[in-house]
C-alpha positions in Angstrom: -19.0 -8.9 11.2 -22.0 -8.9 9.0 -23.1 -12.4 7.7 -25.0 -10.6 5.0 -21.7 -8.9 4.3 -20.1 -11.4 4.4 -22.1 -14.3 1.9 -22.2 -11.1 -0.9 -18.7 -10.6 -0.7 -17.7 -14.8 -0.6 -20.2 -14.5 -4.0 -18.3 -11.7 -5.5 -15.0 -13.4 -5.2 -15.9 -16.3 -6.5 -17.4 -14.9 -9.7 -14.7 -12.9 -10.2 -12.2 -16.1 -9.9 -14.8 -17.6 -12.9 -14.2 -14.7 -14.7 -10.5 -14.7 -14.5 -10.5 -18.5 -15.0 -12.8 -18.8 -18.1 -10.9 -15.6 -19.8 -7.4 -16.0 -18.9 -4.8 -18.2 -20.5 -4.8 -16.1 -24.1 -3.6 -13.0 -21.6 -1.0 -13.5 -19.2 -2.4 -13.2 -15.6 -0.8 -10.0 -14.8 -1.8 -8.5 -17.8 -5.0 -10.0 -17.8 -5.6 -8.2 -14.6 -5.3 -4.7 -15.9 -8.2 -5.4 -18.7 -10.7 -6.6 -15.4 -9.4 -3.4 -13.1 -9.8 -1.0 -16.1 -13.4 -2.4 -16.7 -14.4 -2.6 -13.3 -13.4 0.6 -13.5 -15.2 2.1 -16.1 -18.6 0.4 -15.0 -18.4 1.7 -12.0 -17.7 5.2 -13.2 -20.6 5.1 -15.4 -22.8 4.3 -12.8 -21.2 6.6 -10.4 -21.9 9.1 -12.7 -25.6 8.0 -14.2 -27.0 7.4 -10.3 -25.6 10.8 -9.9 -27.5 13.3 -12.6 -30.9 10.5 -12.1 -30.7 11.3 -8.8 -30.7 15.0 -9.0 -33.4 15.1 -11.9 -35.9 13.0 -9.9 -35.6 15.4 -7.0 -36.0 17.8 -9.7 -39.2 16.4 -10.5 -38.6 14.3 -12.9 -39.4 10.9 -11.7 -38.8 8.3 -14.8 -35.6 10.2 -15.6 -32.9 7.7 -17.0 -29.6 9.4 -18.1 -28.9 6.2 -20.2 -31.4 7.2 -22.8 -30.9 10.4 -23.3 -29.4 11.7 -26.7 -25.9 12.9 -26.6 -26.8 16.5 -27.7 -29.0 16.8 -24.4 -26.7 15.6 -22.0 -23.9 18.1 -23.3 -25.7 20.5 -21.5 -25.1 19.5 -18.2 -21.1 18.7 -19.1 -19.7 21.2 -17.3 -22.0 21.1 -14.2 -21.1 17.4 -14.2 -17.5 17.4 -14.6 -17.2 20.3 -12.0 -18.8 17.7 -9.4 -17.5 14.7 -10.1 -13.8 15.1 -12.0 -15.3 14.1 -15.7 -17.8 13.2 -17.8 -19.6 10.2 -20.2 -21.4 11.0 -23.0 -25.0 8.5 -22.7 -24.4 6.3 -25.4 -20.5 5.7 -23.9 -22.1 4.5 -20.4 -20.8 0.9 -19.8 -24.4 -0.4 -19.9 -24.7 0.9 -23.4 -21.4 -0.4 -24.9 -22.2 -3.5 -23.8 -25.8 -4.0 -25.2 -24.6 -3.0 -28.9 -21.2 -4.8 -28.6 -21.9 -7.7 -29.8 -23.6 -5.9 -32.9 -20.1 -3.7 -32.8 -17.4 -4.8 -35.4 -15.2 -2.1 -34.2 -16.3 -2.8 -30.4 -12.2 -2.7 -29.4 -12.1 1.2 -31.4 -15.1 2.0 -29.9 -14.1 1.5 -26.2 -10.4 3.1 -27.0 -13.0 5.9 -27.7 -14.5 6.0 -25.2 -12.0 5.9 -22.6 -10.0 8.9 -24.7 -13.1 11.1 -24.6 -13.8 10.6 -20.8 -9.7 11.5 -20.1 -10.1 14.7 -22.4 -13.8 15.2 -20.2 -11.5 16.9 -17.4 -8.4 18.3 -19.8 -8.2 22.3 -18.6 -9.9 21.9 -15.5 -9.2 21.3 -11.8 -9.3 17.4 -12.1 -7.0 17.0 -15.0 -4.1 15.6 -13.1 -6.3 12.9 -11.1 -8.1 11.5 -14.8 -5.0 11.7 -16.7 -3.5 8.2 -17.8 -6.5 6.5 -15.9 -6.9 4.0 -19.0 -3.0 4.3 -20.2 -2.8 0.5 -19.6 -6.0 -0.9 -21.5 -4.3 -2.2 -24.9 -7.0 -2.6 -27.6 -4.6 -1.9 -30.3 -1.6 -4.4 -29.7 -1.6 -7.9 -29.7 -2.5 -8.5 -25.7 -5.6 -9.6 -26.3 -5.6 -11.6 -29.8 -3.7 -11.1 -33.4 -7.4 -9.9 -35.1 -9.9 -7.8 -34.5 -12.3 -10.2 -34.1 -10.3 -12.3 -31.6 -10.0 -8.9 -29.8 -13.7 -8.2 -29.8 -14.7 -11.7 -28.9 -12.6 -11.4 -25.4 -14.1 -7.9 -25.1 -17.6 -8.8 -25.2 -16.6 -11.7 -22.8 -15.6 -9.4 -20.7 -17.8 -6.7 -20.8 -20.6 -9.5 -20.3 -18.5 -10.6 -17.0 -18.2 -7.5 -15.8 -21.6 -6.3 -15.9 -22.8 -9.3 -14.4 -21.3 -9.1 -11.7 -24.1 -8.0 -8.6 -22.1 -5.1 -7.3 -24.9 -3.6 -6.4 -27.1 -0.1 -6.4 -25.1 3.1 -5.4 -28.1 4.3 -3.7 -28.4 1.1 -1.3 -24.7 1.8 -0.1 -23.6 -1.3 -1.0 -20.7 0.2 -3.3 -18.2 -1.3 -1.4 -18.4 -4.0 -3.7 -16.1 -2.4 -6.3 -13.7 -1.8 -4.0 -13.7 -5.0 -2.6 -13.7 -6.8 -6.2 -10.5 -4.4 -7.2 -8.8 -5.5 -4.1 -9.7 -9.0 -4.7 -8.4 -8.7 -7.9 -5.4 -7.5 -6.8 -4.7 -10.4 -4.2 -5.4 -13.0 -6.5 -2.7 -11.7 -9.0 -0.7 -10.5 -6.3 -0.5 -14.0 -5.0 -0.1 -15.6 -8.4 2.5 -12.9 -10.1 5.0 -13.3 -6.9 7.3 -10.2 -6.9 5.5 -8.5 -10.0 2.4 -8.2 -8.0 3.7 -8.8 -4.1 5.6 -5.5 -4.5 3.6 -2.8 -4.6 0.0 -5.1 -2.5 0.3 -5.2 0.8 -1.8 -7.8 2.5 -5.4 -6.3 3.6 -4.3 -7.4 7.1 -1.1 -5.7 7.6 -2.9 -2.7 6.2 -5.4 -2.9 8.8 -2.9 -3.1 12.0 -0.6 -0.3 10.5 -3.9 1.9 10.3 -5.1 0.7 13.8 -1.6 1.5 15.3 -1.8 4.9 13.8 -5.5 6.1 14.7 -6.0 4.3 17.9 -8.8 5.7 19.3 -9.2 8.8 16.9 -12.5 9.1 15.7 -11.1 11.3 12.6 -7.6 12.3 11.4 -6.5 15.3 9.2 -4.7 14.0 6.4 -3.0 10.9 5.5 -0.1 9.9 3.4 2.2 6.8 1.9 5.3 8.2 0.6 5.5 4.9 -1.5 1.4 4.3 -2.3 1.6 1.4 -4.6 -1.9 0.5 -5.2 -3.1 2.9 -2.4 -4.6 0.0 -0.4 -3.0 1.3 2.6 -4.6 4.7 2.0 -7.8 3.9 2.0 -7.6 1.6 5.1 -8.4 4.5 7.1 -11.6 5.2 5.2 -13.3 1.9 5.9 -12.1 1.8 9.0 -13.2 5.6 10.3 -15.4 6.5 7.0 -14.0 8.7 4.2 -16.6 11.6 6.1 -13.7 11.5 8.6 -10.1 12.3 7.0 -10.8 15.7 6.9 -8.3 17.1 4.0 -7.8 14.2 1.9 -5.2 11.2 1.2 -2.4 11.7 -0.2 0.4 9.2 -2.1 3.3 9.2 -4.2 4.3 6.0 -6.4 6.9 5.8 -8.9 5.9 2.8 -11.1 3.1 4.0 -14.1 0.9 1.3 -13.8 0.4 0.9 -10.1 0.0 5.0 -9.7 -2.9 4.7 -12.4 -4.2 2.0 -10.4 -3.7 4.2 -6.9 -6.2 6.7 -8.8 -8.4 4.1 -10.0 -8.4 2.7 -6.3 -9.5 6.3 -4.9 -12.6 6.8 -7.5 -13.3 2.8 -6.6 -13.6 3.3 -3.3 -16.0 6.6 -4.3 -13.2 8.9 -2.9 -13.9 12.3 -5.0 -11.1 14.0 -7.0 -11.2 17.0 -4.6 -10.5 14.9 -1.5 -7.2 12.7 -3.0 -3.6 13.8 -4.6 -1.4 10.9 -6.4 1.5 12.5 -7.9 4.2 10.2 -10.0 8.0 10.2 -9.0 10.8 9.4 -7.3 9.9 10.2 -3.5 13.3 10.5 -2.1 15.0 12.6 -4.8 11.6 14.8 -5.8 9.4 14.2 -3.0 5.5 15.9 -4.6 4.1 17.2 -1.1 6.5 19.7 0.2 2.9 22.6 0.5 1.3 19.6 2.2 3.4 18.7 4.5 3.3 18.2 7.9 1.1 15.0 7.7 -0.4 13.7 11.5 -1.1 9.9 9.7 1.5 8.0 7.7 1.6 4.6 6.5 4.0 2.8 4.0 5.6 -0.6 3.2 8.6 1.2 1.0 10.6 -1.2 -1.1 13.4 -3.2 0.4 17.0 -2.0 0.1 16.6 -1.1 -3.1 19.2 0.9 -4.6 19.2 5.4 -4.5 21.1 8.4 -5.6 22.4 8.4 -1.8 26.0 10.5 -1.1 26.5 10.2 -4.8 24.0 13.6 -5.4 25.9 15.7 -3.3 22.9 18.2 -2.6 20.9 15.3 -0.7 22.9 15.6 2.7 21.5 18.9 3.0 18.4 17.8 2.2 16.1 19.2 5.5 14.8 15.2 5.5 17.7 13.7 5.1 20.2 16.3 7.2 19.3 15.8 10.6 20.8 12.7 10.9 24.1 13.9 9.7 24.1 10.8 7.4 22.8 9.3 4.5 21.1 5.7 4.5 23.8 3.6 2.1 23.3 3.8 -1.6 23.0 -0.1 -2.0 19.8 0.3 1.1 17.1 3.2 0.7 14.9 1.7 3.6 16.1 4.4 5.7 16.1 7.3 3.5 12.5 6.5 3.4 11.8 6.5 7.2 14.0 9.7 7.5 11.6 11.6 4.9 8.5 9.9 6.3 9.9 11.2 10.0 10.6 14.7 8.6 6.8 14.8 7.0 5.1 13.7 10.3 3.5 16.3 12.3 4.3 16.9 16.0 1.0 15.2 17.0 1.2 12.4 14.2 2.0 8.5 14.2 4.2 7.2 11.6 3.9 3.1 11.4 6.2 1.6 8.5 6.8 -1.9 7.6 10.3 -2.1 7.5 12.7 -4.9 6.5 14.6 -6.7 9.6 18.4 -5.6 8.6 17.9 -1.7 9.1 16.9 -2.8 12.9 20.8 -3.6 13.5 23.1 -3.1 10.6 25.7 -1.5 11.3 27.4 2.3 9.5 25.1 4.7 7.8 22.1 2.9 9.0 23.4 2.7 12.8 24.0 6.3 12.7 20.5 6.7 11.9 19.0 4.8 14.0 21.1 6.6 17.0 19.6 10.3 16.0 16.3 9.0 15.9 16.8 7.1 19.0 18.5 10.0 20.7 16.1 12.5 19.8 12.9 10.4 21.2 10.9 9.2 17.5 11.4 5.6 18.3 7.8 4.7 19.7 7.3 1.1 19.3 8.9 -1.8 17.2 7.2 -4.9 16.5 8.4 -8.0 14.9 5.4 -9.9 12.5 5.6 -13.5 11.7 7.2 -14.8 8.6 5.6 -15.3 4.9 2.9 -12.4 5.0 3.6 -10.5 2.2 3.2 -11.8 -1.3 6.7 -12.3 -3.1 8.2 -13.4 0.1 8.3 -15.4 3.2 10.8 -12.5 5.2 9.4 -11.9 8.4 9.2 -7.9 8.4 8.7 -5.5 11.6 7.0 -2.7 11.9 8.3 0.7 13.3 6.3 3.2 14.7 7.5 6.8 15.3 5.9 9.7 17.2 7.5 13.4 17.8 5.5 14.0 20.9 6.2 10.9 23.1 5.3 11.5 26.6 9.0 8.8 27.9 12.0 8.0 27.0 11.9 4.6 26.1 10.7 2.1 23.4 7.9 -0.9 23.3 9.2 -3.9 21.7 6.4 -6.7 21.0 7.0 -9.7 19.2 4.0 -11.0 17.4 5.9 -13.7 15.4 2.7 -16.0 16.4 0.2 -13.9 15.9 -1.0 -15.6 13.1 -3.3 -18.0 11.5 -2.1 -20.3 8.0 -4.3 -19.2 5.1 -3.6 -21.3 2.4 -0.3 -20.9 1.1 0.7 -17.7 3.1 0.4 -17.0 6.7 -2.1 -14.3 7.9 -3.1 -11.7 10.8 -6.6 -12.8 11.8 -8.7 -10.0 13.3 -7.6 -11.5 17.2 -4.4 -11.1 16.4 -4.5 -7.7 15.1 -6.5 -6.5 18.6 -3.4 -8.6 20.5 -1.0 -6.0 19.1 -2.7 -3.2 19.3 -4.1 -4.1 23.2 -0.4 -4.5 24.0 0.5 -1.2 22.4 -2.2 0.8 24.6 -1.3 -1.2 27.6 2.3 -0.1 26.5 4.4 -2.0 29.9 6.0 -4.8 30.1 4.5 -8.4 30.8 6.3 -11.1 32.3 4.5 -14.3 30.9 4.1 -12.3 27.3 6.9 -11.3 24.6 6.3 -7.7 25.3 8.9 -5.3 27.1 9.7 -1.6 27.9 13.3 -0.8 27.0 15.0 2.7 27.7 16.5 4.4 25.0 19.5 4.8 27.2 19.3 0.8 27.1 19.0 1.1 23.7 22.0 3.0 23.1 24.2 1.1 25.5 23.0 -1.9 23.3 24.5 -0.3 19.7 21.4 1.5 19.0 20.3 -1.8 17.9 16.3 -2.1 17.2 16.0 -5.7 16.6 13.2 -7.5 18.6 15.1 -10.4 19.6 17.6 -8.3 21.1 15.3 -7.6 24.1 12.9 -10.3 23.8 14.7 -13.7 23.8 13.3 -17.0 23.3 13.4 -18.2 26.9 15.0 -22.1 25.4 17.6 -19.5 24.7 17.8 -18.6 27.9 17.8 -21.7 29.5 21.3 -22.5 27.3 23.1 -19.0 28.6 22.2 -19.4 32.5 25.8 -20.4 33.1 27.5 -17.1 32.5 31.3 -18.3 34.1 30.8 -21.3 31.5 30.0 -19.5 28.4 33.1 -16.6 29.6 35.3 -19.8 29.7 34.5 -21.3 26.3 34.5 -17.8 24.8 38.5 -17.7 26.0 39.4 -20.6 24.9 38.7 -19.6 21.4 40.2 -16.3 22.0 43.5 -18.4 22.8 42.8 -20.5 19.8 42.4 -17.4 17.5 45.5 -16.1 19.0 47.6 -19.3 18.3 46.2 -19.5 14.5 47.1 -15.8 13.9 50.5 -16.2 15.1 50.7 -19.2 12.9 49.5 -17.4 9.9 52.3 -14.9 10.8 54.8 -16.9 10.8 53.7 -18.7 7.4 53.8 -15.4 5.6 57.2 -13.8 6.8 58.7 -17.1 5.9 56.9 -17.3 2.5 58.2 -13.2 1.6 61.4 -14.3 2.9 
């Protein structure tokens, strides 16, 4: 990895912790948060935007052009050009490096940016990009009490943070060093993540685990399609695939669906952060299971997701879901009280017959019985079961669960299923455990290698095994702890003790018999 890199982006983070440490308290955390994100976000749109139109003037021939001191009435004239390109448009005087220099002179500086966001949302009303700007800047509260009881409490922690902000050395868009933002916003999101427990753990997914589920998917593609998370959060897991392959390289875009308000604005935010053009990304809002946004884009060769665990859906109770085409197949739904598999069922239905699905997925759907065994047998049955791989415990933010990962393919080339356990692949970071860059390439060597290995927790399992074994997906089924196995050698002593206790059970029943005929007597 780049030292350079590296030092810039060890300098970023700690500013940024200053800033949230100096300014917080007053706003909670969480809250706090959205106020950095949103004006991260707008500086980096109004550079974005500024580099952009200086840029084409100087090749114009106009070499001292500076956007940011041009009047207003000027720069109208290119509005429509601009918001054509880039999804909307900022007036001069409302660039992020002008609000700033007068705010301090600004006794309506908290009016003035409410402004200022309104105008660049209604920049892209009535035109191709409307949906993508909408609600960008819902969450930025000038006008309640968030940020202080007066106006001038509010101004004085805007100007603090406008001066933080723009501090920050993020960088020239020219020099291609605009990574920065995005790795500030996911920063950002970490540090609250880790702080906020469940509030922030649930819809941030560790950098790591984003990393491996793209690696397991693309393997040794050099470009994919399309991508898509069913449940985007954030859309960290999105945009794994552009820093890994380039953005150059997912040919027709990323595409999400989130249901919560605030962490789709943020998915949106994420995509212009990380410089992902309008045109090239669709985040819709809703409720994927029971109106899923993508049906006309649909069949999808890349998915990725960590869905929310066993949370609660309309299930058998909406009687038009088992004909659902995602949901029919099995014959089945996933329980009402348990959505994790209504989730993989649509996620399966969306995949393409060339694509990889890989899904963090909470341990009980691996071997609960019912609805969810049912499940498991038609995807089993029908060959989509690729590989299953337990991670160690306390990765994700919110909780110390050890997850697994299932990975499903419609184009497998056997019948049978790689089970790795990777509950030690990790390094302790902190307070959390963490997937170091060795033990990412550890999984992902033992999925190409894909047989197998005597002296490491990696087998091959047939899903006729599989089947004979309850349909049950759980690691530890067929890789056991080998202390384990050292207790169990003795087969004829373990039969014996297990028929003692039947006789014991047998004995106690009769017993209980007896004491309730005599007691209804």
């Amino acid at each position: 990895m780049d030292n350079k890199k590296e030092r810039e982006r060890e300098e970023l983070h700690k500013t940024i912790w200053k800033i949230a440490d100096e300014l917080r308290g007053a706003v909670d955390g969480w809250d706090f948060k959205q106020y950095v994100l949103e004006l991260l976000f707008y500086r980096f749109i109004s550079e974005n935007i500024e580099n952009y139109i200086n840029n084409n003037q100087i090749k114009a021939g106009q070499k001292n052009f500076k956007y940011r001191d041009l009047p207003d009435e000027e720069a109208e004239y290119g509005r429509e050009e601009i918001v054509k390109e880039k999804g909307f448009f900022i007036l001069p005087s409302e660039l992020f490096c002008n609000v700033r220099k007068k705010a301090k002179l600004n006794p309506n500086l908290n009016i003035t940016i409410h402004n200022v966001f309104e105008n660049i949302e209604a920049s892209s009303k009535g035109t191709a990009s409307e949906k993508d700007v909408k609600g960008l800047f819902d969450d930025f509260d000038v006008k309640g009490n968030k940020l202080g009881n007066t106006v001038d409490e509010k101004n004085e922690k805007l100007i603090k943070m406008l001066d933080a902000i723009g501090d920050l050395k993020l960088g020239n868009y020219s020099d291609n060093t605009i990574d920065a933002f995005g790795d500030a916003y996911e920063f950002l999101m970490t540090m609250y993540a880790s702080n906020a427990g469940k509030s922030g753990g649930e819809f941030f997914t560790p950098q790591e685990v984003g990393e491996l589920l793209a690696k397991i998917v693309i393997m040794d593609k050099k470009e994919v399609n399309k991508v898509y998370d069913p449940c985007c959060g954030s859309g960290g897991l999105l945009l794994k695939f552009a820093k890994i392959l380039g953005k150059e390289n997912i040919k027709n875009g990323f595409y999400g669906q989130e249901i919560n308000i605030t962490t789709y604005n943020l998915a949106r935010i994420n995509m212009f952060l990380h410089d992902i053009n309008y045109n090239d990304f669709d985040i819709s809002r809703g409720d994927t299971l029971t109106q899923p946004m993508h049906w006309d884009d649909e069949p999808f060769d890349a998915i990725v997701s960590n869905p929310p665990y066993s949370i609660h859906w309309a299930g058998k109770s909406d009687p038009t879901l088992i004909n659902d085409e995602r949901f029919a197949p099995a014959g089945i739904l996933a329980p009402e009280s348990k959505a994790d598999l209504a989730f993989t069922m649509h996620m399966l239905s969306w995949l393409s017959p060339i694509g990889t699905a890989a899904i963090v997925q909470f341990p009980g759907v691996l071997y609960r019985s019912g609805a969810e065994q049912k499940i498991r047998k038609y995807m089993v049955d029908n060959n989509f079961v690729d590989t299953v791989i337990q991670l160690p415990s306390d990765l994700f933010f919110g909780t110390s669960i050890a997850t697994c990962i299932l990975v499903l393919k419609k184009s497998k080339k056997t019948s049978d299923i790689l089970f790795i356990d990777a509950s030690d692949q990790f390094v302790r970071n902190t307070n959390k455990n963490k997937l170091s860059f060795e033990n990412i390439e550890w999984i992902i060597k033992k999925i190409k290698n894909r047989k197998s290995e005597n002296d490491e927790p990696v087998v091959v399992v047939s899903n006729e095994e599989v089947g004979k074994n309850d349909y049950n997906l759980s690691v530890n089924t067929y890789l056991k702890d080998p202390e384990e196995d050292k207790e169990k050698i003795n087969i004829k002593e373990v039969n014996k003790n297990l028929e003692e206790i039947v006789k014991e059970e047998i004995e106690i029943r009769k017993m209980l018999n007896n004491i309730i005929q005599e007691l209804e007597g």
